[in-house]
Phi, psi and omega in degrees: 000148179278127194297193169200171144284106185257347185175199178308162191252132204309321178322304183284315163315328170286336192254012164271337196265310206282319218287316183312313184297334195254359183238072159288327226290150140100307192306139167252250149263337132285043185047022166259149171299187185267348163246053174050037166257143175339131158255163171291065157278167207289332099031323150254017196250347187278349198103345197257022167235009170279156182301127162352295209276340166267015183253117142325056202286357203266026201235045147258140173228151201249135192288138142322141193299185170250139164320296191295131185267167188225096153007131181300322183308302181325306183292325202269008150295333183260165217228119178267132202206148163300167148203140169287108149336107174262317179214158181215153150186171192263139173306088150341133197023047169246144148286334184259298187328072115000110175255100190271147181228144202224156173251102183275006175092007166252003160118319209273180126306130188255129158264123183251136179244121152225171154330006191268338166355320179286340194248274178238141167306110157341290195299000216250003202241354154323132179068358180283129167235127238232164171233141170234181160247115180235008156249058168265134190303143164313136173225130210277111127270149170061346197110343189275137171275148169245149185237066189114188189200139173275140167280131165219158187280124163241150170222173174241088179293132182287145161255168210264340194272316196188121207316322189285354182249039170279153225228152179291136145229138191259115149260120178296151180264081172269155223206151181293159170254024144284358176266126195263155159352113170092001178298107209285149142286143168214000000 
């Protein structure tokens, strides 16, 4: 799959989310300005109610696509579901690790570990609805089974001295939260 760019870069969603927190003044109680336009709540800070046409794509560069193709039987085995954020925290003595515990819509508890630790804070993805992949055999980090895998958007932004010193920005692939637990993807 190809990667994409979806909305603002999580780094900059954190530091628009501390400013929003230290700047209530003018908002009211439902996060609208005082001439009724959207304030930048975290909720509105990811990008996803902004217009295409206000994002600055052009210092992104997008990985290529893969040559190689993949037969429909092959894809449509693996099995994509909404899931509900219940709890996050970071992995004791990881640096990267994310410990996600998800309501995949089967009663039970899902556990997921990924890498993003660099990208977002545990408290800011509570309650947030994520696309996994949840029929990957478990795989042992840390001593943790992680059970599946969260989709996320990757880019590189291009830098003005020189393209290699451009920096990753990573996005989870959040979904409205009217899509209830467990809602297959096709």
């Amino acid at each position: 799959m190809a990667a994409v760019e979806i909305g603002a870069s999580a780094s900059s969603a954190k530091a628009e989310n501390a400013g929003t927190a230290q700047a209530g003044a003018g908002k009211d109680s439902e996060g609208e300005q005082a001439d009724g336009e959207k304030a930048d709540t975290a909720e509105n800070s990811c990008g996803f109610f902004t217009p295409n046409d206000s994002i600055d794509f052009s210092n992104v560069k997008i990985e290529p696509l893969f040559e190689e193709q993949v037969d429909f039987d092959t894809f449509s085995k693996s099995d994509f579901r909404a899931v509900k954020v219940k709890e996050c925290s970071a992995v004791p003595k990881s640096k990267k690790l994310l410990k996600f515990v998800l309501d995949d819509g089967t009663g039970a508890d899902r556990v997921i570990l990924s890498g993003i630790h660099a990208y977002y804070e545990p408290e800011e993805l509570v309650g947030k609805t994520l696309i996994a992949i949840t029929n990957l055999p478990p795989r042992k980090m840390m001593g943790i089974d992680s059970c599946g895998m969260l989709l996320s958007a990757v880019n590189m932004l291009l830098s003005a001295v020189n393209e290699r010193n451009g920096e990753e920005e990573l996005h989870l692939l959040m979904v409205d939260n009217h899509i209830p637990a467990g809602a297959k993807l096709y």
